[in-house]
Structures are given as structure tokens and as C-alpha cells.
C-alpha positions in Angstrom: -8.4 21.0 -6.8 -10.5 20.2 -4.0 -10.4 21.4 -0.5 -9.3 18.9 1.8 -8.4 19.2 5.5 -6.1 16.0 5.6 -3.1 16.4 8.0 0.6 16.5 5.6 3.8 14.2 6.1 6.5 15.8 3.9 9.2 13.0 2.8 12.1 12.6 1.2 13.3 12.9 -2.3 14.2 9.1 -2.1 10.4 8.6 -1.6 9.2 10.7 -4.0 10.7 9.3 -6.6 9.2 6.1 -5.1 6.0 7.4 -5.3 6.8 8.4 -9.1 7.5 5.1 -10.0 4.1 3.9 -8.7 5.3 2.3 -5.3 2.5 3.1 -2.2 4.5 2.3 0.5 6.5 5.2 2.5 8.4 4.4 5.4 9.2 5.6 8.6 12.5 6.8 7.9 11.1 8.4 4.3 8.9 11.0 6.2 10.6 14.3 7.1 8.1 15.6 8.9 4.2 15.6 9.9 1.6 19.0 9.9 -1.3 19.2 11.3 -2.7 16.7 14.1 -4.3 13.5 12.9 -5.7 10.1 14.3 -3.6 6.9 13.9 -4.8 5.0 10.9 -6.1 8.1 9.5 -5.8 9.9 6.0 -2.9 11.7 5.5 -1.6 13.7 2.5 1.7 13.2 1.2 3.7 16.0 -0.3 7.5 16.8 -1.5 10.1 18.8 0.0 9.0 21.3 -2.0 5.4 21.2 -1.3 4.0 19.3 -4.2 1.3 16.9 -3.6 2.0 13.5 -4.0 -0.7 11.1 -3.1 -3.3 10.6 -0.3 -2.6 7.6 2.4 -3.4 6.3 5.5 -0.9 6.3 8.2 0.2 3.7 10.7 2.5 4.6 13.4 3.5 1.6 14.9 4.8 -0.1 11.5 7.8 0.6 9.8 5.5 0.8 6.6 4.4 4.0 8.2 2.1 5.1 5.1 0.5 3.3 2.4 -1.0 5.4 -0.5 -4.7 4.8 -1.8 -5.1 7.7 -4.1 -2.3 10.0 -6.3 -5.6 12.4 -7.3 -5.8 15.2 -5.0 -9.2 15.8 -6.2 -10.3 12.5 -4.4 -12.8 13.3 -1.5 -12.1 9.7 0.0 -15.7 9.2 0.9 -18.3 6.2 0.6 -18.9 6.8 -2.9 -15.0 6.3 -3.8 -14.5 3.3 -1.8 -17.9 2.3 -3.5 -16.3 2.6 -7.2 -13.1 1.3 -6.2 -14.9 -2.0 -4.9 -17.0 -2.2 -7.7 -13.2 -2.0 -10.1 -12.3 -4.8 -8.3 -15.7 -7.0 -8.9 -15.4 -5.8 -12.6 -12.4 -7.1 -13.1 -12.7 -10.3 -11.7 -16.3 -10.7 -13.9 -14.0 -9.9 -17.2 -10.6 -12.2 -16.1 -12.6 -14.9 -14.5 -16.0 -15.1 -15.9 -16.1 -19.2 -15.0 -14.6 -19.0 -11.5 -16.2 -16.2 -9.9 -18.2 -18.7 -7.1 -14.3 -19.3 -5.9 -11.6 -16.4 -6.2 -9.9 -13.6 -4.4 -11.9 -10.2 -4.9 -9.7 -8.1 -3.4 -5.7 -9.0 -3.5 -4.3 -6.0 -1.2 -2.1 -3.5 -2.8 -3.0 -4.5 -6.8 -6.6 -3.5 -5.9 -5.7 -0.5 -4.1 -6.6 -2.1 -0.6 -3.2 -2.1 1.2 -3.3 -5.0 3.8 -6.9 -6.5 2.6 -7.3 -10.1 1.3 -10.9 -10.8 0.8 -11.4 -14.8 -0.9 -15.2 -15.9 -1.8 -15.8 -19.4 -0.9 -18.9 -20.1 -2.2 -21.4 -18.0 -0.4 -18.8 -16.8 2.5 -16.5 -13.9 2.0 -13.1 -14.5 3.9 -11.1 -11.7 4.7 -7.4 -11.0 6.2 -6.9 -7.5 7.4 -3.2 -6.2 8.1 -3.5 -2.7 8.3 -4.5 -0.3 10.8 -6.4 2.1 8.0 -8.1 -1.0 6.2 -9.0 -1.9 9.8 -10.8 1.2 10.4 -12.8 0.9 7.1 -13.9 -1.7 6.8 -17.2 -1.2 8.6 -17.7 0.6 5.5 -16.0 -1.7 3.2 -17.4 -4.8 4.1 -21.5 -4.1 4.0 -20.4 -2.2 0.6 -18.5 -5.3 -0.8 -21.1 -7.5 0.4 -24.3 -5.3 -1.5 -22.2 -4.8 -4.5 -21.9 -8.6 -4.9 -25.4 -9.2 -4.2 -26.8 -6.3 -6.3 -25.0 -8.1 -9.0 -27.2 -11.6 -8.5 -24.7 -13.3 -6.3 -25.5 -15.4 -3.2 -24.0 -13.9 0.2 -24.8 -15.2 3.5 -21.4 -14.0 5.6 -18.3 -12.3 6.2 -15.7 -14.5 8.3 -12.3 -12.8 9.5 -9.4 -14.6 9.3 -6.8 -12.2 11.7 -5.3 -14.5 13.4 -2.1 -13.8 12.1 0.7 -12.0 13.9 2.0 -9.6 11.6 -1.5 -7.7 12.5 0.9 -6.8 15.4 2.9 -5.2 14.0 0.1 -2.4 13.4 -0.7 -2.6 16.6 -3.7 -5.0 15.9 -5.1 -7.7 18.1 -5.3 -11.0 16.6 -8.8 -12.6 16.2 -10.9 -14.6 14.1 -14.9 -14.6 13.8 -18.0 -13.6 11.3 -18.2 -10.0 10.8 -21.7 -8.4 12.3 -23.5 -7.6 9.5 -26.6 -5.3 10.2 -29.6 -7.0 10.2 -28.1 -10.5 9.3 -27.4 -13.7 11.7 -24.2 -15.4 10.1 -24.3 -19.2 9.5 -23.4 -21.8 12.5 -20.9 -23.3 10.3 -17.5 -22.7 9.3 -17.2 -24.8 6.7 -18.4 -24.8 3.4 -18.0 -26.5 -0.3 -16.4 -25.1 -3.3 -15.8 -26.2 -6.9 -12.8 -24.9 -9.2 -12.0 -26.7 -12.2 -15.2 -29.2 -11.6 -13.7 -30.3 -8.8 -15.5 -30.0 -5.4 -13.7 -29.0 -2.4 -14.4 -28.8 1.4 -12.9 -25.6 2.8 -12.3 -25.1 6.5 -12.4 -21.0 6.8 -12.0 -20.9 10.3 -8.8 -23.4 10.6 -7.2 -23.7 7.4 -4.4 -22.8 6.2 -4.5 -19.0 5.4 -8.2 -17.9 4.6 -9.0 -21.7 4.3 -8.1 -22.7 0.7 -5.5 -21.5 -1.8 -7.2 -19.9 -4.5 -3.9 -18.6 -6.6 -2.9 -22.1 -8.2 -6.5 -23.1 -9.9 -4.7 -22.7 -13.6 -1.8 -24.4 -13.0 -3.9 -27.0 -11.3 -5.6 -27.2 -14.9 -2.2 -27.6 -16.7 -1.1 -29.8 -14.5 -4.4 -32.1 -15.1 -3.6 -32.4 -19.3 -0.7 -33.8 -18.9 -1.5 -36.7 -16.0 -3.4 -39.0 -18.2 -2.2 -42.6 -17.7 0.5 -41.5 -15.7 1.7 -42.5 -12.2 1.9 -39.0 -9.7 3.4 -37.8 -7.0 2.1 -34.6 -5.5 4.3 -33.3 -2.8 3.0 -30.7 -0.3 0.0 -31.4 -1.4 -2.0 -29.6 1.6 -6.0 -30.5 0.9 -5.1 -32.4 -2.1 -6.0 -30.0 -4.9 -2.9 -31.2 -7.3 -3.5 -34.7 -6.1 -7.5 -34.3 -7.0 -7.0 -32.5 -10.8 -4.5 -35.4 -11.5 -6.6 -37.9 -10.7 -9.6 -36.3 -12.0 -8.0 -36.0 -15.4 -7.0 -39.7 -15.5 -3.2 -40.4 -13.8 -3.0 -44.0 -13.9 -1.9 -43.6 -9.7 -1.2 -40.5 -7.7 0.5 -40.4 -4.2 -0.2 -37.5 -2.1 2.2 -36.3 0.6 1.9 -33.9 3.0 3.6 -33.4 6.9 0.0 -32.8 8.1 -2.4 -35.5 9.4 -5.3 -32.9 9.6 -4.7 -31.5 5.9 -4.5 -35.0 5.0 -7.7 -36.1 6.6 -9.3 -33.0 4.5 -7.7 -34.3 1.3 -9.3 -38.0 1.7 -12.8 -36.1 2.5 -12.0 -34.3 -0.9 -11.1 -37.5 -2.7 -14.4 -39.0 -1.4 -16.6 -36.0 -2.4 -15.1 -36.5 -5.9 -15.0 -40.5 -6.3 -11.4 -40.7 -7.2 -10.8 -41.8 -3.5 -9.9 -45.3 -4.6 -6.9 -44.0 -7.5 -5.3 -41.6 -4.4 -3.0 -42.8 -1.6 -2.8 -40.5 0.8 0.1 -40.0 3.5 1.1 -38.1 6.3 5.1 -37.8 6.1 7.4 -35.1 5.7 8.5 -35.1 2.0 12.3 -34.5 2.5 12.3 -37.5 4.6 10.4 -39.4 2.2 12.0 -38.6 -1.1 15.6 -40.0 -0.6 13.5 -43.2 0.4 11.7 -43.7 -3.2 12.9 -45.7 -6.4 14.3 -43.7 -9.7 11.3 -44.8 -12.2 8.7 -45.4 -9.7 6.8 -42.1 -11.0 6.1 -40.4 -14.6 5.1 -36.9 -13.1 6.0 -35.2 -9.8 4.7 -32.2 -8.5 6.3 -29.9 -6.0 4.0 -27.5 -4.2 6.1 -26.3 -0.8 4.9 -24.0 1.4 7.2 -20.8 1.1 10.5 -21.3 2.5 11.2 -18.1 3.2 9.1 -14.8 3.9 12.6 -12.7 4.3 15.7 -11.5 2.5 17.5 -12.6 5.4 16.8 -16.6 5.0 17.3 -16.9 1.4 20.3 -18.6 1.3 18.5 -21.3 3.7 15.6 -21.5 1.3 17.5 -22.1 -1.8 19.2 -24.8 -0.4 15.3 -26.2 0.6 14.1 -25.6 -3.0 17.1 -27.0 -4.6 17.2 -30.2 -2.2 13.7 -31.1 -3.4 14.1 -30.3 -6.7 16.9 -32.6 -7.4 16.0 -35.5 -5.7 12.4 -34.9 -8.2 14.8 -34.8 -10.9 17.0 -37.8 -10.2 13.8 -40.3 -9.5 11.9 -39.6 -13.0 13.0 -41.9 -15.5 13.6 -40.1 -18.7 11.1 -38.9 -20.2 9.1 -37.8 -16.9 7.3 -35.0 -15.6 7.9 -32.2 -13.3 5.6 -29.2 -12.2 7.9 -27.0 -9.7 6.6 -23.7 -7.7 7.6 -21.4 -5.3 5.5 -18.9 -3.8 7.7 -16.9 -1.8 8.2 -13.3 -3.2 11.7 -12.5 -1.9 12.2 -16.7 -4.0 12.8 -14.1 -7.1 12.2 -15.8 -10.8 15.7 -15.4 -11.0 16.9 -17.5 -7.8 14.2 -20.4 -8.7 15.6 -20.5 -12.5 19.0 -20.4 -11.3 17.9 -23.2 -8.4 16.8 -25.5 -11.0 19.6 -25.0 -13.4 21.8 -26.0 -10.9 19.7 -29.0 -9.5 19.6 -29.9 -13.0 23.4 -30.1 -13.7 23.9 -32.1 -10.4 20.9 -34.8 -11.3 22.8 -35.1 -14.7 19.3 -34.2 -16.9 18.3 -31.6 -19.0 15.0 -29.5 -18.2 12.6 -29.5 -21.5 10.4 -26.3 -20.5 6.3 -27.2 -21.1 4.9 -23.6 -19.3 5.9 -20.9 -17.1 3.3 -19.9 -15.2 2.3 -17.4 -12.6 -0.3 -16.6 -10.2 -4.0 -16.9 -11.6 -5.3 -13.1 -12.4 -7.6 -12.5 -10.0 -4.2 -12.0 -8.1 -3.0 -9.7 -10.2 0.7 -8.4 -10.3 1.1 -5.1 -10.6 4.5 -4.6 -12.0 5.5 -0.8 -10.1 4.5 -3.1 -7.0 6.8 -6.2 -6.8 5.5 -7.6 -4.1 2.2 -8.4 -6.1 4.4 -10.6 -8.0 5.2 -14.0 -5.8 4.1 -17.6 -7.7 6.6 -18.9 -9.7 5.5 -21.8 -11.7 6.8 -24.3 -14.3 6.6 -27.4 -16.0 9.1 -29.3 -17.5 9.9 -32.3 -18.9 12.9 -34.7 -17.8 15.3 -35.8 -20.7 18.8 -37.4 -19.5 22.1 -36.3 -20.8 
């Protein structure tokens, strides 16, 4: 084993097991107590109350998630040359998964890469990244320039690193918010903050410094593709429909009509810029209305294929009960307009929206529209957001397809 000099937190049985089954999270009330002095947002070894090592971590004192494990191999140095491999893992496995789409994907996805609190998306030639931990904060002036010659190295186009922290749960380490290009040594970053992308031959302007997120949402591009078979000749509606991504596949793929709807005039405004970069601006109407206002308002029959993309209605166990009653509200008043025979591609991607609630959801919006759901796919998240199954919080798109039959 090697020598390390890394302060201890000894925790509780409850968290060992935990830590067994492959969780990395330890919280406050799981550590029993701390040896050794140590720096906030430092390295910290984890042990049993019996002494036995555990796993290696950084610690964050003003979060309830008061350690997050990197590394169960007490022989781990946790130097530039591990970070180093464990970046190059993660670039890797994107080049296997998602050989075609590696110009626009997430490289790093937080805990399944073994980055707690790191989202870094490539747009093109600009790296986005969301940092929400203290001990990913503190690295990555080491991560970043690593990432960065690592992608390079391997023939890839990099001319910045833009940080999206403008997010409030960076509070909750004890982080300021902030947004802005990363300095990289040597480099001057680009004057613009916007740049072009294409996923599933379809080109798309993305806004990193004011979208939604880290500009784009990245998870969706193969359901966006199964979506897109099945539009031909058919008249759409694509709810939520943010920067028109849905909207643009169906159109793309030959929907007879598609009607885009979103409660945002500036995402709206970006989805007509989209249509317009891809000529299909003249088979898209675009509007700016909130979609439970607007679907009680519609005629049963007056679409083939409907496509409900909602933002996550809850991020909490505490408003679940609220969101269900959002998901199922939508759902059936999709289900009650499609003539039989019709189409419906339904998603949540809230994590605490188990598969088991939205199934559940849609049985019962089912019964109450009087139809009967013909399952196409289930889908998930695309796998360069991979879902590690000891972590379930990796695992947070829910995605199907059905078709509409009456009873």
C-alpha cells in the first residue's frame, strides 16, 4: 500500500455499506469523526469504524454531501498523472460509444466519470463546463489544460474553455456564482460566445453564455433520431420545444407540418434562426405560448404525432406529488387530441420522476383519455451520459414512444 499523508473521516456502518455498494457520496451525518487537520475541498481518506480503508475523497464542509469519493484504491497517489488517465477514460469512451458525434457531446457527466460535480459539454471547438463542487473547483486548474491537451493531442480542434457557474447550488459549497472563458496559459479565448453545432446533420446555433444550462441539451440527440423515422408525412406538434431540436429532426425527416411551442420568446427566436440555418423554416410554425394553456385550446385530429419535452417538473422528493399531476395533465390532453392511430414521444428528465411514477403517470392518463398506449421504444439518455447503476442519480431521462389506438 502506499504511503499517503491524507487526513481520515471515520463513518458509520450505514455508510460503509454505502460505500460497498458503490455509492460516492458520504454525508455529514455519516462521518463519526475527522483525524488529522486538512484544507476544505481537500483529499481525505475514508475509513470504517474499525479502521478499514474505504476510499479516497474530497471533502466539502459546507454541503450536506460532505464527501464525495474519487478513488476506492488506496494505492492511488491522486496526482497529475491519475487525473491524466482518468480524463483520457473518459475521451476513450466517448471515441468507442459515439464515434459519429464526438464534435457535439458531454465528455465528462459528473459522478459516472468519476468527476463529482463536473459537466464539461464540447460545442464544436468550445468546451463548456459546470462546476458544483468545492474539490472539482480546486482542480480544475489542473483538469482543464489537461482535458483540453488530451483532446488536442488526439487531432481535435480546441480554441476555449467557457464556465457556465452561474447556478446557485454552487452555493451550497460555498461557491460564488460566475460565468466566463477559463484562462488558459498562453491562449486568448474567442470574442464570441456563440458558436454552431451539428448532431444528426442538423446544424444548430448554441448560445454558451445564455442558454439554457451549458447552452444546448446534448442528452436527447437519439431520441431526436427516433423521433425523426417516424415523422414522415405527418403533421407535429413539439411541445417545450426550447431551440427547436424536436421541431428541426421532424421536419428534417419529412413531417408533412410541425408546430413548435415553447413559453420563451428568446428560445423561440433561436429556434427560427435554427430553422433558417437548415431551410426547413418555411414547414415550422413557431410560437411563444405556454403549452398548458395552449393544449386544452386545440382540435382532437388536428395532429398525427405529438412530442412532449418539459423541462423537469421537479428537482425534489418533496414536489413530486405536484409534478405528477404536471406530467399527467399534459400527457392526457396529448392523448385525447390524436386521432387514433397517432403518435406520441413523452419524456421526463427529472431523476426523483422515477421510471416507475412516469409509467404509472401514463397508465393512468391513459385510462382517463379512454385509449390504449401501443409501446414503439423506451429510451434513455444518449451514452455519453452514462448511467451508472450503484449511482442512481446518473440515471434521469425517461423516454418513450407510443402509438395511440382507441378503446
Amino acid at each position: 500500500m502506499t504511503e499517503r499523508s491524507f487526513p481520515k473521516a471515520q463513518v458509520t456502518h450505514k455508510a460503509l455499506l454505502s460505500i460497498r455498494a458503490g455509492h460516492p457520496w458520504i454525508y455529514d451525518t455519516e462521518i463519526t469523526g475527522i483525524s488529522g487537520p486538512y484544507e476544505n475541498g481537500s483529499f481525505i481518506e475514508v475509513t470504517g469504524e474499525r479502521g478499514q480503508f474505504l476510499g479516497t475523497g474530497l471533502i466539502s464542509d459546507h454541503s450536506k454531501i460532505r464527501i464525495r469519493l474519487i478513488s476506492h484504491n488506496a494505492n492511488d497517489c491522486m496526482d497529475a498523472a491519475f487525473f491524466e488517465r482518468r480524463l483520457r477514460h473518459a475521451w476513450e469512451y466517448r471515441k468507442t460509444v459515439m464515434p459519429d458525434a464526438l464534435d457535439c457531446c458531454r465528455l465528462i457527466f459528473g459522478e459516472a466519470d468519476l468527476f463529482p460535480g463536473l459537466t464539461v459539454d464540447r460545442f464544436s471547438d468550445i468546451l463548456v463546463t459546470q462546476t458544483l463542487s468545492l474539490g472539482m473547483e480546486r482542480l480544475k486548474p489542473l483538469l482543464f489544460p489537461t482535458l483540453c491537451r488530451i483532446l488536442r493531442e488526439d487531432g481535435q480542434q480546441i480554441k476555449g474553455i467557457y464556465e457556465r457557474n452561474d447556478v446557485a447550488i454552487r452555493e451550497l459549497e460555498g461557491l460564488l456564482q460566475n460565468k466566463g472563458f477559463f484562462p488558459l496559459e498562453g491562449e486568448t479565448p474567442p470574442a464570441c460566445t456563440k458558436t454552431v453545432i451539428t448532431e444528426n446533420n442538423i446544424r444548430y446555433q448554441v448560445d454558451f453564455e445564455n442558454g439554457q444550462k451549458t447552452g444546448f441539451f446534448l442528452d436527447q440527440k437519439r431520441n431526436r433520431q427516433a423521433v425523426g423515422r417516424l415523422c414522415r408525412g405527418k403533421r407535429v406538434l413539439d411541445c417545450f420545444t426550447h431551440t427547436g431540436s424536436f421541431a428541426l429532426n421532424a421536419a428534417a425527416a419529412g413531417a408533412e407540418s410541425v408546430h413548435a411551442v415553447d413559453i420563451s420568446e428568446e428560445a423561440i427566436r433561436l429556434a427560427q434562426e435554427n430553422a433558417r440555418l437548415n431551410g426547413v423554416e418555411e414547414n415550422i410554425r413557431f410560437e411563444a405560448t405556454n403549452v398548458f394553456d395552449l393544449l386544452p385550446t386545440l382540435k382532437r385530429g388536428a395532429y398525427d404525432f405529438i412530442i412532449l419535452d418539459p423541462p423537469a417538473f421537479t428537482k425534489s422528493r418533496r414536489t413530486i406529488d405536484r409534478a405528477i399531476r404536471g406530467y399527467k395533465q399534459i400527457n392526457l390532453r396529448a392523448m385525447q387530441l390524436l386521432s387514433g392511430g397517432g403518435y406520441l414521444a413523452t419524456c421526463s428528465c427529472s431523476h426523483f420522476m422515477s421510471d416507475i411514477l412516469f409509467r404509472s403517470m401514463l397508465r393512468e392518463a391513459a385510462a382517463d383519455a379512454g385509449v390504449c398506449l401501443r409501446q414503439i421504444e423506451a429510451r434513455q439518455q444518449s451514452p455519453d451520459h452514462p448511467i451508472l447503476w450503484n449511482v442512481p442519480e446518473t440515471d434521469y431521462l425517461k423516454f418513450y414512444i407510443f402509438q395511440i389506438t382507441r378503446n
